[in-house]
N, C-alpha and C positions, 0 to 999 in steps of 0.2 A: 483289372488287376493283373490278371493273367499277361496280357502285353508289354503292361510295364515291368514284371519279373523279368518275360525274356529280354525286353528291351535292354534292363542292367545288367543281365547274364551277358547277349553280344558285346555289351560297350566295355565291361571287362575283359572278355575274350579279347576286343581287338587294344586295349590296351595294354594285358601282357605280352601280346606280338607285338606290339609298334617299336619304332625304330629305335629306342633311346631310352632306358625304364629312369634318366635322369638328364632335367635340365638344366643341373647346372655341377659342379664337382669341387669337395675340397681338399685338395694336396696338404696330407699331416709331413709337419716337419722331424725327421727323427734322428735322436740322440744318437747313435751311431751309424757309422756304412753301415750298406746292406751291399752282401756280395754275390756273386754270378752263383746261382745251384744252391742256395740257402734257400729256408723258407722266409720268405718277405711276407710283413704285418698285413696281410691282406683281408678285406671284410666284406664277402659275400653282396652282404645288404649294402656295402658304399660304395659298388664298383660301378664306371663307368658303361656302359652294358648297350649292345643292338643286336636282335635273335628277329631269324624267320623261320618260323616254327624251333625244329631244333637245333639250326646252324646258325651261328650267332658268334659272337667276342664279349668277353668283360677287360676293363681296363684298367689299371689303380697307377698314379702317380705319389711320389714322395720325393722328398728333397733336402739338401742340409747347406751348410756355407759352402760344401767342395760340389756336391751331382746334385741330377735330377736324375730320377729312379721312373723307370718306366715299366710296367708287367700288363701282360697281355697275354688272356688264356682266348685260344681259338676253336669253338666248337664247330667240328666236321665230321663228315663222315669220307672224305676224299682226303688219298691219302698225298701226305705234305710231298712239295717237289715244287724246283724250280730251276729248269733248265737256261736263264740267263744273265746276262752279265749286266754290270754298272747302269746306265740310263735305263737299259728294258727291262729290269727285273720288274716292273708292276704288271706285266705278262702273264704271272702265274702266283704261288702262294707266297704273299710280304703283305706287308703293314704298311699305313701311307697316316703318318701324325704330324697335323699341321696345326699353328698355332701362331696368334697374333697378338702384339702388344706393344706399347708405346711404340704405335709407329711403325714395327718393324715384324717382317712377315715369314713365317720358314717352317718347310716342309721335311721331314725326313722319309726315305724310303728304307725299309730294311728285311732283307732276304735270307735265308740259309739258300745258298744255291751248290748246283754239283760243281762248283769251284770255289765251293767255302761261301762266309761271310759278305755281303757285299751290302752297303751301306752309301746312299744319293741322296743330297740334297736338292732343293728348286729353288734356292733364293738367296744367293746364284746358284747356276745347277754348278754341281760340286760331286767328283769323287771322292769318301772317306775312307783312310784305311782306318779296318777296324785296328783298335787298339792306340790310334793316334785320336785322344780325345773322346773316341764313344768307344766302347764294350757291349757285347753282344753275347747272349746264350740261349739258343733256340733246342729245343728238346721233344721228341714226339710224346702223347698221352695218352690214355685209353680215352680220351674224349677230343683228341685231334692233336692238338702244340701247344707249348708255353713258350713266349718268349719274356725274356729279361735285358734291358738297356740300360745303360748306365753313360751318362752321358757328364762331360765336365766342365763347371761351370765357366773356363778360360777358354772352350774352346769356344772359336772365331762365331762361329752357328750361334751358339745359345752364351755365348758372352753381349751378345745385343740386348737381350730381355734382363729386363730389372727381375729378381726377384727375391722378398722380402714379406716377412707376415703382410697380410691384407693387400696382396698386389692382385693383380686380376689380367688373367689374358682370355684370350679366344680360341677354345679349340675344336678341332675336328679330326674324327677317325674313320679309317675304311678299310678294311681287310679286303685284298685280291683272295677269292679262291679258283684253286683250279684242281681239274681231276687228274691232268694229267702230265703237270707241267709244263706243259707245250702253248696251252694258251689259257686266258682268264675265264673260266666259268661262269663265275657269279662276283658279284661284289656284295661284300655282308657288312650290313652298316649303313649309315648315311653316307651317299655318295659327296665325297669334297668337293667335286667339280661343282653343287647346286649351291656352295657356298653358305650352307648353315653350320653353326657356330652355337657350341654350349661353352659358358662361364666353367673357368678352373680359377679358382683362389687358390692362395700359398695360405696355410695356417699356424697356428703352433702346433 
């Protein structure tokens, strides 16, 4: 009896640490924008979410007939920096959201760096200026950074993906951290390179 308590006890433990507290995610559709530094409908218990021990990300998507709304809180304890530009920014602290469907396949990379906002794609590799089609607001936190993305649904990137109640793509997330800017630390998350992939539906 006694073995099997702890057995349950371990199997929990390594289940609140594992990579993912969700396999699968559903983007609510909402009645109005949501704009940069507002508080966005977010909900704890339906975030997308990978933690080791306390360093970790949640993720919440949304979307309407114009964006697709991206938020991303980033738990560290290393403080935010990223000392480079366009292609190398996955170097140090960015976000890498990648996502597939009908067909069509595309990564975004996106940074606060010491030269501003910098914003890559990989499918084609692509420099975006912020403000031409994606928006960006990154902000430090007592529990690391928020970022907020707003992404429009004409621009070239995510004008390929259908999306419509009850569509479904594939996605995948990975936070670059670093301590010091200079180079990547850790990676927090399921790494994209191993190519797994959780369900994101569009809802009402």
């Amino acid at each position: 009896m006694k073995k099997a308590m702890l057995f349950v006890g371990m199997l929990c433990l390594l289940l609140a640490s594992g990579a993912s507290a969700l396999a699968a995610y559903e983007a609510p559709k909402v009645a109005a924008p949501l704009t940069l530094g507002s508080e966005w409908p977010v909900v704890d218990e339906k975030a997308y979410s990978a933690f080791d021990g306390d360093a970790g990300w949640k993720v919440w998507l949304f979307w309407n007939d114009e964006n697709v709304y991206l938020q991303y809180d980033v738990y560290t304890d290393f403080p935010m920096g990223n000392q480079y530009d366009e292609h190398q920014i996955w170097n140090a602290d960015s976000i890498e959201f990648e996502v597939t469907g009908a067909g069509q396949k595309e990564k975004w990379i996106i940074a606060l760096t010491s030269n501003g906002y910098q914003i890559v794609t990989r499918q084609p590799r692509t420099i975006v200026t912020p403000g031409e089609g994606v928006t960006v607001l990154i902000v430090e936190t007592d529990f690391g950074y928020r970022g907020q993305v707003v992404f429009d649904r004409t621009h070239p990137h995510m004008a390929k993906f259908p999306i419509e109640t009850g569509f479904v793509w594939d996605m995948a997330v990975q936070v670059n951290d670093s301590k010091d800017g200079l180079e990547r630390t850790r990676i927090l998350g399921e790494h994209i390179g191993k190519g797994t992939y959780y369900k994101l539906t569009f809802v009402d």
